[in-house]
C-alpha positions in Angstrom: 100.0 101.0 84.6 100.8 97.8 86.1 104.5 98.1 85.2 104.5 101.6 86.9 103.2 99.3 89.8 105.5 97.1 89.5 109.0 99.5 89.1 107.1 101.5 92.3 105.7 98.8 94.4 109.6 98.7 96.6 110.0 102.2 96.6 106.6 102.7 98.6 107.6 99.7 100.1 110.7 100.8 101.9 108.9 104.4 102.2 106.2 103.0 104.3 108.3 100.4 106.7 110.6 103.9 107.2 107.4 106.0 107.9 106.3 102.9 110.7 109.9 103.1 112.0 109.8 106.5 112.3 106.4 107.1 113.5 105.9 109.7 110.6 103.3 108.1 108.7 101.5 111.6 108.2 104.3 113.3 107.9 105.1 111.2 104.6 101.9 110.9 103.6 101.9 115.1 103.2 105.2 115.0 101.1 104.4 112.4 98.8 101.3 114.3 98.1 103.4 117.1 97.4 105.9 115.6 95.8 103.3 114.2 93.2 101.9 117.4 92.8 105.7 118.9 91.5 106.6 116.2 89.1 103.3 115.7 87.5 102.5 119.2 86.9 102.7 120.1 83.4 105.4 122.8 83.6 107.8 120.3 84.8 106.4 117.3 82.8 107.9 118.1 80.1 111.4 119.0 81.9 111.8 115.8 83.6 111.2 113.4 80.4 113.7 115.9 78.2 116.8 113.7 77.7 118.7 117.5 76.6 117.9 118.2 80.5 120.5 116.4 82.6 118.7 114.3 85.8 121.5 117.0 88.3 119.9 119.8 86.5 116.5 118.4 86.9 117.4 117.0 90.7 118.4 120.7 91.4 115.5 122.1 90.2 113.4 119.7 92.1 114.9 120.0 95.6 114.8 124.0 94.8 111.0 123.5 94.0 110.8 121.5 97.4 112.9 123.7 100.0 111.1 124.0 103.0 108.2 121.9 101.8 109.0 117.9 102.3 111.3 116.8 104.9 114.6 115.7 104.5 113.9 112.0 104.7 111.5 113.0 101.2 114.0 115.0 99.6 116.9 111.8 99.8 113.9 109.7 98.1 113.8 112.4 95.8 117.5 112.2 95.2 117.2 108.1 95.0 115.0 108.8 92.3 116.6 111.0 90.1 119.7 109.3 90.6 117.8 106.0 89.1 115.9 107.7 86.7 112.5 106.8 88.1 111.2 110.7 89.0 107.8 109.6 87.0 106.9 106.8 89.7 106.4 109.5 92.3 102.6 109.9 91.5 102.3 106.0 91.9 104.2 105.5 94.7 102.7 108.0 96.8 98.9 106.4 95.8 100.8 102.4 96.8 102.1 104.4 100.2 98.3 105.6 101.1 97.2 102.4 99.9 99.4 101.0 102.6 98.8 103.6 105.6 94.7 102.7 104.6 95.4 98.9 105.0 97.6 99.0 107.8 94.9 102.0 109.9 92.2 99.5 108.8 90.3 101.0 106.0 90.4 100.7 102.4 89.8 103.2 99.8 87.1 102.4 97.6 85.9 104.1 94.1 82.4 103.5 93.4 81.4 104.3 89.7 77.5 104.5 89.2 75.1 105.1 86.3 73.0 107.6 88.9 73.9 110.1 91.8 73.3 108.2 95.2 71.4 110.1 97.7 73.0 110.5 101.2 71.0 107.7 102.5 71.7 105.6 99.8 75.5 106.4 100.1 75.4 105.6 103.6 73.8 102.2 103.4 76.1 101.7 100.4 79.3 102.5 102.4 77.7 100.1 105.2 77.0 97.1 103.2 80.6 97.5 101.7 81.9 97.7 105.3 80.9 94.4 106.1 81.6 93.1 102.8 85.1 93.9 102.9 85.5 93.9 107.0 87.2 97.3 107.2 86.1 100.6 107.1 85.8 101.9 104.0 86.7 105.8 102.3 84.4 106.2 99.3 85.0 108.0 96.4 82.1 108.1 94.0 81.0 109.3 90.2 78.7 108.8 88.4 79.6 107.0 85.0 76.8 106.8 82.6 78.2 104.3 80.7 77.2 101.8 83.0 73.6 101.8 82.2 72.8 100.5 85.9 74.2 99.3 88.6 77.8 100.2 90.2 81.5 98.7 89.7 83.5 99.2 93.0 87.2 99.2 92.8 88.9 98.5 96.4 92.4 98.1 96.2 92.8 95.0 93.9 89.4 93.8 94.2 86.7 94.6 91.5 82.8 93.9 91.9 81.0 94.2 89.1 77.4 94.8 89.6 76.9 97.0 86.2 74.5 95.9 83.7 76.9 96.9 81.3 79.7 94.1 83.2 76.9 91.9 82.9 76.1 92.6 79.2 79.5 92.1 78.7 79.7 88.9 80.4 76.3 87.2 78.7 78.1 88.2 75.2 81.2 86.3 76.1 79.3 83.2 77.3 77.5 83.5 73.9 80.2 83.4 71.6 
């Protein structure tokens, strides 16, 4: 995954300076999204990957898919990477381009995984206590991951908090050994 990152990281890059030019930060954000939803979906998974399936064929397929959909600014990055072979780092450079719009609006996007449902109340004083924690506004997404036994992990951006017991389990058998 943190390859993908890696190859995608200038792509969203470029996107999102282009998108501030442009003043068309929405506008991208929409396409991406769609874009995303075309290459990953498994009728054309397995067309995109096929070596037998030649990247024009697959280009024309794709900007046939996308008439009328994206604008034409999406459908040259499109082109870019077909041309490059990179069509599979669409999914991650559209999540790197919302991660950028969130930073650059002030927010962060932030997935909470917890051992119970939070009630709204909880959720609220949750989201509140992150706020300041993180000095932005924050958009959670939460589920509920047994697994944890207690407690919550929170993912924002690159920043992890671990307040699981299982994280802590994990951590009192590594100071043990």
């Amino acid at each position: 995954m943190s390859d993908t990152q890696t190859l995608a990281r200038p792509y969203a890059a470029a996107v999102f300076k282009r998108a501030k030019e442009t003043d068309s930060t929405e506008q991208w954000s929409k396409d991406l999204a769609f874009l995303a939803a075309v290459v990953s979906s498994d009728a054309l998974d397995s067309i995109i990957d096929n070596p037998k399936i030649g990247k024009q064929t697959v280009l024309a397929l794709l900007l046939d898919i996308c008439q009328g959909q994206v604008s034409g600014e999406s459908e040259n990055l499109l082109k870019l990477l077909a041309h490059n072979g990179k069509l599979t780092l669409v999914t991650t450079i559209a999540t790197l381009f919302e991660a950028y719009k969130a930073n650059a609006e002030g927010y962060v996007d932030v997935d909470v995984s917890t051992a119970y449902p939070f009630s709204l109340e909880a959720q609220q004083d949750f989201a509140t206590t992150l706020e300041k924690t993180l000095n932005r506004k924050v958009n959670l997404s939460i589920k509920v991951d047994e697994s944890l036994i207690g407690g919550v992990l929170v993912r924002a951006g690159d920043r992890v908090i671990d307040g699981s017991i299982r994280g802590q389990l994990q951590q009192m058998r590594k100071a043990l050994q």
